[in-house]
Structure formats: structure tokens, C-alpha cells
mmCIF file of the C-alpha atoms, coordinates in Angstrom:
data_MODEL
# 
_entry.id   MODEL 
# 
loop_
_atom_site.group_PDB 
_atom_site.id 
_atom_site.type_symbol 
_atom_site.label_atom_id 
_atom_site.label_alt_id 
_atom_site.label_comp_id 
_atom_site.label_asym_id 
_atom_site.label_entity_id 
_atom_site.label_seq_id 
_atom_site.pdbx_PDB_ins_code 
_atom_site.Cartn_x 
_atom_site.Cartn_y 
_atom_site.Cartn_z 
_atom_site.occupancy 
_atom_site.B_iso_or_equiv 
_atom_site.pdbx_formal_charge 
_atom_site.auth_seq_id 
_atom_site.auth_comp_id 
_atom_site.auth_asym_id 
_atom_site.auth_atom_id 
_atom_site.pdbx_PDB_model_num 
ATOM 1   C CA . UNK A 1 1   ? 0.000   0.000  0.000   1.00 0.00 ? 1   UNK A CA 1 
ATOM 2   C CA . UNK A 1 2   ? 2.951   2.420  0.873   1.00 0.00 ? 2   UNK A CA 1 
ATOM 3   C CA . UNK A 1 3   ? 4.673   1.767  -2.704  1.00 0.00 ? 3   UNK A CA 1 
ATOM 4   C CA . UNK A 1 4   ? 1.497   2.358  -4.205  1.00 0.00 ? 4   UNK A CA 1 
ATOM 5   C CA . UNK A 1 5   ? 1.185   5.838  -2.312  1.00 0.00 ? 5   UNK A CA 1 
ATOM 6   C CA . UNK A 1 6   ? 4.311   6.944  -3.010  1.00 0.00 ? 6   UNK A CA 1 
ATOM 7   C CA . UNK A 1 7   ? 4.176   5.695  -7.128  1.00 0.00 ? 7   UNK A CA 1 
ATOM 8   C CA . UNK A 1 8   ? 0.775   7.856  -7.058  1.00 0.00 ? 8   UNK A CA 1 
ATOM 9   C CA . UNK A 1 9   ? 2.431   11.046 -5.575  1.00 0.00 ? 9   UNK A CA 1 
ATOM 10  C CA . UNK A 1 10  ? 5.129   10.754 -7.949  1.00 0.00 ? 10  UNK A CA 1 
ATOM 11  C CA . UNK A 1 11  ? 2.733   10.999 -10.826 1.00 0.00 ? 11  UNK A CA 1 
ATOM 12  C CA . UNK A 1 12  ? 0.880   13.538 -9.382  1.00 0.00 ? 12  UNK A CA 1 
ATOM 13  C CA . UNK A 1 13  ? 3.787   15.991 -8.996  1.00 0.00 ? 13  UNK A CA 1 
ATOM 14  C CA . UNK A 1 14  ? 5.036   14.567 -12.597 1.00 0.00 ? 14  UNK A CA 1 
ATOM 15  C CA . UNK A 1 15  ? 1.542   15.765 -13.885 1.00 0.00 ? 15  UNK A CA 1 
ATOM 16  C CA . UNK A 1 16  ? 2.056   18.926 -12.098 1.00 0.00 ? 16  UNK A CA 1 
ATOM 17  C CA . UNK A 1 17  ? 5.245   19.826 -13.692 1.00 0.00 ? 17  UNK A CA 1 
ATOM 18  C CA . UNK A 1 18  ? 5.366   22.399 -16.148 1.00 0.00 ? 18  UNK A CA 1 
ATOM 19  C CA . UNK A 1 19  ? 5.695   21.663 -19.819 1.00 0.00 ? 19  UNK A CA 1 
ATOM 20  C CA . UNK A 1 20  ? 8.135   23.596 -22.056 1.00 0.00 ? 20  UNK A CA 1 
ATOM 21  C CA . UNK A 1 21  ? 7.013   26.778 -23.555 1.00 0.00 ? 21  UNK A CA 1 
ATOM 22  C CA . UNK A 1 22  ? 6.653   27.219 -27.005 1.00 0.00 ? 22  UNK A CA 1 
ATOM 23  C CA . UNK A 1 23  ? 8.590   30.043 -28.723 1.00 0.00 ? 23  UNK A CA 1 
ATOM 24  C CA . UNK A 1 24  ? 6.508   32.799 -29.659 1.00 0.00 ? 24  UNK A CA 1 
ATOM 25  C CA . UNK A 1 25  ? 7.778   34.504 -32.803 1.00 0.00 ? 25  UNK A CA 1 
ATOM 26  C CA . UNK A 1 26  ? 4.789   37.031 -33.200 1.00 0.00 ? 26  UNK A CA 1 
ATOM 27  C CA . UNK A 1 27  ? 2.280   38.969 -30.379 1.00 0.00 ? 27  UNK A CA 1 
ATOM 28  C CA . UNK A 1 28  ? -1.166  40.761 -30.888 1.00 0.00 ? 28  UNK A CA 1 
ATOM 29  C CA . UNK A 1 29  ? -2.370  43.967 -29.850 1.00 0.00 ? 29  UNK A CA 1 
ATOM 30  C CA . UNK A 1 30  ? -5.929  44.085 -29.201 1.00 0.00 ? 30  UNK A CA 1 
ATOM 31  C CA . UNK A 1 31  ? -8.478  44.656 -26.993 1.00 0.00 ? 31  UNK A CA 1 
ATOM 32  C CA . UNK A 1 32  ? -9.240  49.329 -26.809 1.00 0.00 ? 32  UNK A CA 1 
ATOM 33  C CA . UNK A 1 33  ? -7.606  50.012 -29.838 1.00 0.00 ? 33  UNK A CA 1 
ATOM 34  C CA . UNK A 1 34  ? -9.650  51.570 -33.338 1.00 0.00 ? 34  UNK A CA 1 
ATOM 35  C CA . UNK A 1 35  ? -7.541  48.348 -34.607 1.00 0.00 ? 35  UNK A CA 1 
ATOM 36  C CA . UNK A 1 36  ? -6.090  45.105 -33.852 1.00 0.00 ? 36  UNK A CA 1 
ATOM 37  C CA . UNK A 1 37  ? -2.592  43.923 -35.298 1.00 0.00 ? 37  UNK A CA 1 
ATOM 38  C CA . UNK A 1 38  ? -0.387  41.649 -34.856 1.00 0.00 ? 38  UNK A CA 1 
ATOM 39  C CA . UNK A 1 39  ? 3.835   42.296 -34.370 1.00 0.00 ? 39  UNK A CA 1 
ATOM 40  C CA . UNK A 1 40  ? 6.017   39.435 -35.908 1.00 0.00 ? 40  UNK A CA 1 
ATOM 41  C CA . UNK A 1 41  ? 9.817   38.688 -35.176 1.00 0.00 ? 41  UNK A CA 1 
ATOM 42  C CA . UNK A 1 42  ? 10.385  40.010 -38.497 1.00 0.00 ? 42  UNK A CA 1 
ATOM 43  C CA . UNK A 1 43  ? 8.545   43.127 -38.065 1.00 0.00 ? 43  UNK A CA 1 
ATOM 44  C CA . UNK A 1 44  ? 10.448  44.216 -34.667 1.00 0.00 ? 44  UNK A CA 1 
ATOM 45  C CA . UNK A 1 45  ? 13.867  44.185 -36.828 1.00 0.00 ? 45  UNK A CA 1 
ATOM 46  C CA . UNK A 1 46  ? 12.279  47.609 -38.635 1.00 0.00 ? 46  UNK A CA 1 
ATOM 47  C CA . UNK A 1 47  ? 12.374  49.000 -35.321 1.00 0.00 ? 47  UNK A CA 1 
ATOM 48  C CA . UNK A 1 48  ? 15.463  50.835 -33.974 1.00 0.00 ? 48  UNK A CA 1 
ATOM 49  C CA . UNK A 1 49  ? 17.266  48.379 -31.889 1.00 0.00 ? 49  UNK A CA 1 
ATOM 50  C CA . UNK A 1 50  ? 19.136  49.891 -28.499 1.00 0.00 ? 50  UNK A CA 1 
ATOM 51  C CA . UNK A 1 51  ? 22.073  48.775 -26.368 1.00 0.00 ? 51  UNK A CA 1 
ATOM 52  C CA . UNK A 1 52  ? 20.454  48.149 -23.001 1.00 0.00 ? 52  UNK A CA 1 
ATOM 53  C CA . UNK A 1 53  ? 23.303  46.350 -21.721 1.00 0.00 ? 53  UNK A CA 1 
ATOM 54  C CA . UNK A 1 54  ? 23.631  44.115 -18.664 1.00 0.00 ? 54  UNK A CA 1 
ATOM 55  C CA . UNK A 1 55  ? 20.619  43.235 -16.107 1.00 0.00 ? 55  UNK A CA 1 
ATOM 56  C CA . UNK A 1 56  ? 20.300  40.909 -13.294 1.00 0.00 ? 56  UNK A CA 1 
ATOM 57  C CA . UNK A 1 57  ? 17.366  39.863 -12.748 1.00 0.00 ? 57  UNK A CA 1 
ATOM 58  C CA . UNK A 1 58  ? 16.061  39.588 -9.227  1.00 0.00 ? 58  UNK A CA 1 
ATOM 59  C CA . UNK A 1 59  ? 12.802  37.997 -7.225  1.00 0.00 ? 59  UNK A CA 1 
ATOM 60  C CA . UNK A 1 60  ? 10.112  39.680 -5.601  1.00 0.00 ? 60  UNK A CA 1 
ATOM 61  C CA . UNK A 1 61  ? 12.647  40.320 -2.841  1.00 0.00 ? 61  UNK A CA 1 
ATOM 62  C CA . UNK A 1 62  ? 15.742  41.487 -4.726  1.00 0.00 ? 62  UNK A CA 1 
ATOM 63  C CA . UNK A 1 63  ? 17.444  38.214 -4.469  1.00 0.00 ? 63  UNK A CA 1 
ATOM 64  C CA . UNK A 1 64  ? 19.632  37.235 -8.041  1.00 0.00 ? 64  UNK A CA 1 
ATOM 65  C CA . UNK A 1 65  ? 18.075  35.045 -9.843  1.00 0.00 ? 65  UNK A CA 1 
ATOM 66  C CA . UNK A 1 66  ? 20.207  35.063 -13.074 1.00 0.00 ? 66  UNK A CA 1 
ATOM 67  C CA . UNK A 1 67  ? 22.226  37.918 -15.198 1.00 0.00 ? 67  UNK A CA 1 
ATOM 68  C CA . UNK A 1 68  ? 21.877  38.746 -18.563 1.00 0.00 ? 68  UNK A CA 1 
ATOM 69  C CA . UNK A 1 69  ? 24.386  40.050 -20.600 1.00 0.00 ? 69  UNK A CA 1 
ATOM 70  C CA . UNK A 1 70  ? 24.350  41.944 -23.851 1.00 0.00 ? 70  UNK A CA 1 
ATOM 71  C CA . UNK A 1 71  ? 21.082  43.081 -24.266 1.00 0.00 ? 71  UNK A CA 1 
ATOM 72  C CA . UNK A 1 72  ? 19.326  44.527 -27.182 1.00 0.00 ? 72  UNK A CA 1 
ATOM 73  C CA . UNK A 1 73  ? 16.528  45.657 -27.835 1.00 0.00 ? 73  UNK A CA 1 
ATOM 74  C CA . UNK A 1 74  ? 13.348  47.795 -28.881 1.00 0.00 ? 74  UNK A CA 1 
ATOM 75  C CA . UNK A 1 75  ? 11.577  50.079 -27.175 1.00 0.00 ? 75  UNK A CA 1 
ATOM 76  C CA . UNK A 1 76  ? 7.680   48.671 -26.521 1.00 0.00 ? 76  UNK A CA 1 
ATOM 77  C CA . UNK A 1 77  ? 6.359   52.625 -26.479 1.00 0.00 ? 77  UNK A CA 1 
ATOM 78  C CA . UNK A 1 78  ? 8.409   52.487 -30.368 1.00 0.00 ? 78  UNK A CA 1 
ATOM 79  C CA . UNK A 1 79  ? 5.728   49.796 -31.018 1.00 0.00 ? 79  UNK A CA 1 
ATOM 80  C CA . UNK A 1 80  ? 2.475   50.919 -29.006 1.00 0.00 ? 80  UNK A CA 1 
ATOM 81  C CA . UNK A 1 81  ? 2.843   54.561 -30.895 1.00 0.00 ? 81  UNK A CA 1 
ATOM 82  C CA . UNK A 1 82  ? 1.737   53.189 -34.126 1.00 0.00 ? 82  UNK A CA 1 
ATOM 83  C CA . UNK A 1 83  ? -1.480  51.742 -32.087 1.00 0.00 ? 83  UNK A CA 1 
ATOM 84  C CA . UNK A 1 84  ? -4.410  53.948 -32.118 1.00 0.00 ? 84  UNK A CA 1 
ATOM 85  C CA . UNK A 1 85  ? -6.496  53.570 -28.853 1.00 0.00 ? 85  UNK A CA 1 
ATOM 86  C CA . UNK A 1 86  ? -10.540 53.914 -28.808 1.00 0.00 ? 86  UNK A CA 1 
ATOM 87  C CA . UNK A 1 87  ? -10.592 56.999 -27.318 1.00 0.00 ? 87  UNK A CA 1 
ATOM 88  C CA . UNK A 1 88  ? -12.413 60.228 -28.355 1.00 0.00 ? 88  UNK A CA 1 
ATOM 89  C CA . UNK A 1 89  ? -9.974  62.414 -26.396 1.00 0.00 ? 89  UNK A CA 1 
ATOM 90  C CA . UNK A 1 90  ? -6.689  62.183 -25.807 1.00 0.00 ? 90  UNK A CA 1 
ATOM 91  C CA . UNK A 1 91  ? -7.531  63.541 -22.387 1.00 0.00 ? 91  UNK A CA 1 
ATOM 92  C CA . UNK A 1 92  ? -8.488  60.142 -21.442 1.00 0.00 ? 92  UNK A CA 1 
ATOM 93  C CA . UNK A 1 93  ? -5.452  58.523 -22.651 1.00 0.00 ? 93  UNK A CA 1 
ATOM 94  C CA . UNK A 1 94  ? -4.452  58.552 -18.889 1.00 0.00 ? 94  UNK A CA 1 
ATOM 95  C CA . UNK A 1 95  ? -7.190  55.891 -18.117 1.00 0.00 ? 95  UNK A CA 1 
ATOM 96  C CA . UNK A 1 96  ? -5.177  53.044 -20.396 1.00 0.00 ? 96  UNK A CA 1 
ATOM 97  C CA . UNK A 1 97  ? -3.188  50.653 -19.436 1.00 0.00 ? 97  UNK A CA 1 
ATOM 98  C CA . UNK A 1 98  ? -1.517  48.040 -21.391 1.00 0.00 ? 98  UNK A CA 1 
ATOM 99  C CA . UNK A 1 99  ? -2.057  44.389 -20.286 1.00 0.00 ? 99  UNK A CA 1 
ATOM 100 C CA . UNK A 1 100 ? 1.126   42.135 -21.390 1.00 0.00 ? 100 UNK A CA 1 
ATOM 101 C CA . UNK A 1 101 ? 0.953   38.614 -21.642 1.00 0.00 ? 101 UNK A CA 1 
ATOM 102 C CA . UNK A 1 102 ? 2.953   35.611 -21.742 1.00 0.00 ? 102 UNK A CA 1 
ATOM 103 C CA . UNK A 1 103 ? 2.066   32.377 -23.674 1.00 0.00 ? 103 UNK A CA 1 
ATOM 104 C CA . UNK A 1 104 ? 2.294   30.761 -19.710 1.00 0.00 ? 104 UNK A CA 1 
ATOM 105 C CA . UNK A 1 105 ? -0.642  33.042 -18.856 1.00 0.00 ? 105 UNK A CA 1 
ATOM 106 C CA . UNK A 1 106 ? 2.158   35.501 -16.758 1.00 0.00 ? 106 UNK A CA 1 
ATOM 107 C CA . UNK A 1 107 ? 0.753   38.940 -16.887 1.00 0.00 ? 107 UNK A CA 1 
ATOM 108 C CA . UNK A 1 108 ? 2.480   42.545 -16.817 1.00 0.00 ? 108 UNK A CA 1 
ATOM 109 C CA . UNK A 1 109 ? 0.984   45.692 -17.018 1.00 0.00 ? 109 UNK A CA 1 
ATOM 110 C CA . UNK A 1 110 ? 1.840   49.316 -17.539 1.00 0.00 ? 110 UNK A CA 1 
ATOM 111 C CA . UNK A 1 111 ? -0.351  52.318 -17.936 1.00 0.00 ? 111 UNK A CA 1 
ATOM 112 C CA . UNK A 1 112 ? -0.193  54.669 -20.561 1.00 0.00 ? 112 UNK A CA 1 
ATOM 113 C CA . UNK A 1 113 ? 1.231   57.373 -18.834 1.00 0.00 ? 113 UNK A CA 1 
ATOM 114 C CA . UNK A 1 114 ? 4.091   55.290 -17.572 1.00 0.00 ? 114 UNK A CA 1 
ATOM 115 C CA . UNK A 1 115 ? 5.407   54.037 -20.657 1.00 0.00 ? 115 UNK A CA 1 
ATOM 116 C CA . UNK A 1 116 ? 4.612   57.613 -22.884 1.00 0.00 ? 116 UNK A CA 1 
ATOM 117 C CA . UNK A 1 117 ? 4.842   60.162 -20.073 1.00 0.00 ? 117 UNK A CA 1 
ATOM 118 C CA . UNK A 1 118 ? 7.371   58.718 -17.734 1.00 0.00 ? 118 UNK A CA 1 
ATOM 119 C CA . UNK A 1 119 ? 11.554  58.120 -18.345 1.00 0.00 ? 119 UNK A CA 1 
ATOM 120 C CA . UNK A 1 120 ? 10.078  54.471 -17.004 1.00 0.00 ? 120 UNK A CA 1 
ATOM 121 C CA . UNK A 1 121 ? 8.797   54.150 -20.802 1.00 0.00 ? 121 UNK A CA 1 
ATOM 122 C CA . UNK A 1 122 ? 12.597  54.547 -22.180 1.00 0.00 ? 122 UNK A CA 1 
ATOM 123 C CA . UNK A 1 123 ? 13.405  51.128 -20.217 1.00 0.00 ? 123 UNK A CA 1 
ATOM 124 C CA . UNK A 1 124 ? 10.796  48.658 -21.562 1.00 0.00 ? 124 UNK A CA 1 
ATOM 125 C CA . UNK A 1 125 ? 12.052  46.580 -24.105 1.00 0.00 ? 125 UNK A CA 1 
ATOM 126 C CA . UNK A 1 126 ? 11.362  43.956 -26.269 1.00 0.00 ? 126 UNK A CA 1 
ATOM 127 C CA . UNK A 1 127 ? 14.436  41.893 -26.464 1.00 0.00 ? 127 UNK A CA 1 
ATOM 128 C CA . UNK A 1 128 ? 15.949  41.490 -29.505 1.00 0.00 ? 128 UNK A CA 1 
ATOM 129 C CA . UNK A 1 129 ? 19.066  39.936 -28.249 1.00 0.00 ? 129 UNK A CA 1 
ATOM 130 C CA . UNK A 1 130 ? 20.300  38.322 -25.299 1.00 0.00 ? 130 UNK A CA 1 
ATOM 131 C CA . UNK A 1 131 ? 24.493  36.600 -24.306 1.00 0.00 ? 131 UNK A CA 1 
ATOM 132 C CA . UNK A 1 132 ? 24.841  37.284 -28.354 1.00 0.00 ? 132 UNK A CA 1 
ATOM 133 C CA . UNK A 1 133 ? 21.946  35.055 -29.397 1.00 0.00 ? 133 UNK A CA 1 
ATOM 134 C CA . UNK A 1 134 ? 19.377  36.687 -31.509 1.00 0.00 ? 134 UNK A CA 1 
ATOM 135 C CA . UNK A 1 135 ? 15.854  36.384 -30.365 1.00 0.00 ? 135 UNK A CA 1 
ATOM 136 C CA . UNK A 1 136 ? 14.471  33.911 -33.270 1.00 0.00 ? 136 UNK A CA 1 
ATOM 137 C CA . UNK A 1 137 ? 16.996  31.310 -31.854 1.00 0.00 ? 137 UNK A CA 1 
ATOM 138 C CA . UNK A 1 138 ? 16.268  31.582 -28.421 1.00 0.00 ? 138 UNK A CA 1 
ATOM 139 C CA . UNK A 1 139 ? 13.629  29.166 -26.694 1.00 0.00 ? 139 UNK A CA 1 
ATOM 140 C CA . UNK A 1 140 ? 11.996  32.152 -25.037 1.00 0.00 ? 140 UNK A CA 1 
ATOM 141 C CA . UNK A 1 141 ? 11.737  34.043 -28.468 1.00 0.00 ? 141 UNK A CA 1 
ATOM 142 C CA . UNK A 1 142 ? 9.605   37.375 -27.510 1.00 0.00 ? 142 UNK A CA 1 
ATOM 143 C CA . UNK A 1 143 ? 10.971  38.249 -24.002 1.00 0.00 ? 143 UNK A CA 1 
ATOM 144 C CA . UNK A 1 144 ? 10.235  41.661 -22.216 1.00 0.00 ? 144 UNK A CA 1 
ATOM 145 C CA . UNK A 1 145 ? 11.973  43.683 -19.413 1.00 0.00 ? 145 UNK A CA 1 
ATOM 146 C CA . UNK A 1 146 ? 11.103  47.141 -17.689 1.00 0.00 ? 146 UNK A CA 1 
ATOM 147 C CA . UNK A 1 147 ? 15.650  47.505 -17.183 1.00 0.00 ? 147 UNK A CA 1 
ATOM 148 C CA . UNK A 1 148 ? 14.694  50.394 -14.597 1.00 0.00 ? 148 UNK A CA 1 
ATOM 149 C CA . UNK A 1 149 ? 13.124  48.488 -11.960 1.00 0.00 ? 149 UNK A CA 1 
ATOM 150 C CA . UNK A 1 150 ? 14.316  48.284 -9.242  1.00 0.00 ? 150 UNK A CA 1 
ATOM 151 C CA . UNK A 1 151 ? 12.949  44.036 -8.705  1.00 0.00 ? 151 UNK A CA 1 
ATOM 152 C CA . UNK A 1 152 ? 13.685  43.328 -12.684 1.00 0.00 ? 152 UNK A CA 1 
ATOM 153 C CA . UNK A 1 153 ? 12.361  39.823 -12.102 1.00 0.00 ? 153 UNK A CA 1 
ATOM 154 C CA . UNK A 1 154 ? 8.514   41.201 -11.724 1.00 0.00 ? 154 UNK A CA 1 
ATOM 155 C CA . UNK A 1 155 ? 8.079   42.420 -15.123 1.00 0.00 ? 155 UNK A CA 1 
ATOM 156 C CA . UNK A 1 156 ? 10.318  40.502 -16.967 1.00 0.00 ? 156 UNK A CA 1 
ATOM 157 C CA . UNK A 1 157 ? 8.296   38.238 -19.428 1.00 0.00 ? 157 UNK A CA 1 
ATOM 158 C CA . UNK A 1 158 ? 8.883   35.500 -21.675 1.00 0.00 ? 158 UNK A CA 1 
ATOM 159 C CA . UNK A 1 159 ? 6.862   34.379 -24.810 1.00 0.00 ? 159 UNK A CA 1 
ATOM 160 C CA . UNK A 1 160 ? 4.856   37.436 -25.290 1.00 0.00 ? 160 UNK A CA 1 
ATOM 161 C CA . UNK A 1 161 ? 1.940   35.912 -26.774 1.00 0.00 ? 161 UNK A CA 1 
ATOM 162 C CA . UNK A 1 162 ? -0.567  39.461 -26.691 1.00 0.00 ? 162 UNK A CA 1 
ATOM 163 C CA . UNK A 1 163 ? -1.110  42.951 -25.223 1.00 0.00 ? 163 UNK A CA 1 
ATOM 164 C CA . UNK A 1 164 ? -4.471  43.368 -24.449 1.00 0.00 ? 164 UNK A CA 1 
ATOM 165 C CA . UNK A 1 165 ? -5.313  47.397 -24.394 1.00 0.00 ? 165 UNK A CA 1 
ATOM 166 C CA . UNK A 1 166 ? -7.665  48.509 -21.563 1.00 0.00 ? 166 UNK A CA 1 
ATOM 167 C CA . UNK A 1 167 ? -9.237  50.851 -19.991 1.00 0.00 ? 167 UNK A CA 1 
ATOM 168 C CA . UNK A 1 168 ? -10.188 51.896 -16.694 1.00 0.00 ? 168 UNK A CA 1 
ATOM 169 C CA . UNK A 1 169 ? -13.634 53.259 -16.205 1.00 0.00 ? 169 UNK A CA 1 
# 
């Protein structure tokens, strides 16, 4: 009876574990926009690309996690300014926020005035390289990092799969 307890906890944590992610090579923006689109790979490399550098990456707590070295990428605000929210005012443009999510269900958001209207907004990136490997050839294709926070580990995101627009009412 023990063996047969411990064989079914085994499978239950095996069942548990988490699969690999799939690489995402493209992202949509939907949700409060006039309309939806969808970024590829290949369209990110018409984007300026920028030297961010070197970031370690830390927990909730500001423990190291890992360090990444040699980062490139593009600005998300360079993307989001070709999106046209459903607004009638600009005025309300402070009531957006921009809902970014991983294909692992991981979430980060940012509001409108923090990426356009903040130096914050000159730190998100989409990262277009990473320890000299391009972005198409590595497993977590479409990563994301906010390089100014002070806990990089919160809003650093893997596999962008969408960024839902939103509004708060």
C-alpha cells in the first residue's frame, strides 16, 4: 500500500510539472484600440534596436536570480505609438493601461502614462538579443523587461503571446 502511495504522488507531482514553452515569434495587440494587429519577429527588426546592456534579474525580494548580458533591444512605447487607442480624447489617454501577456498566462501591465509620459517608458524593451543570441533562436523568443526596476524579475516576461489594451472606467 505504501509503494502504491508513493508511485501515485510521484505521478501527481510529474503531472504537475510544467511543460516547455513554445517560442513565440509574433504577439497581438488588441483589446481598446480603433484596430487590432499583430507584431512578428520580423517586423520588430524595422524598429530601432538599443544597447540596453547588462541586467540581473532579481525575485520579488531582490534576491539574483540570473544575469543577462548583452542586451538589445526595442523600445515597446516604439511599437504601441503606431497603435491607435478607442478613445475620443486624448484627455483620457491617462485611463489606459496596457495588459502584457505571456504564452504561460504571466501577466504585466503598464499604464499609458508610464510608458509615454514617464523616463520608465525609455526602459521597456522587447528583447531582440540576449548573451549574443538573436531572439528567433532563443527558446523564449519574444521576451520583455522594464531595465529600470528596481525588482527586474517582476516584469520581466517570456513568450509574449498578446497585449491586451484597456481601460479603466
Amino acid at each position: 500500500m505504501r509503494n502504491i502511495l508513493i508511485l501515485f504522488l510521484f505521478l501527481g507531482t510529474t503531472a504537475l510539472a510544467q511543460e516547455p514553452l513554445k517560442q513565440t515569434l509574433s504577439f497581438s495587440i488588441s483589446g481598446k484600440v480603433k484596430n487590432s494587429s499583430t507584431i512578428t519577429l520580423d517586423s520588430l527588426n524595422s524598429y530601432p534596436v538599443k544597447v540596453i546592456g547588462d541586467i540581473k534579474v532579481t525575485d520579488h525580494l531582490g534576491t539574483l536570480k540570473h544575469q543577462d548580458d548583452q542586451l538589445k533591444g526595442v523600445l515597446l512605447k516604439d511599437i504601441l505609438s503606431h497603435t491607435v487607442l478607442d478613445a475620443n480624447s486624448p484627455k483620457l489617454y491617462s485611463r489606459f493601461y496596457f495588459a502584457c501577456t505571456g504564452n504561460d498566462g504571466y501577466v504585466v501591465v503598464y499604464s499609458w502614462n508610464e510608458l509615454f509620459n514617464t523616463e520608465v517608458g525609455n526602459h521597456v524593451f522587447i528583447i531582440m538579443e540576449k548573451n549574443g543570441i538573436k531572439a528567433d533562436k532563443m527558446p523564449e523568443s519574444i521576451q520583455m523587461t522594464s531595465a529600470s526596476d528596481f525588482k527586474t524579475g517582476r516584469r520581466y516576461l517570456h513568450n509574449l503571446d498578446k497585449i491586451v489594451v484597456g481601460e479603466v472606467n
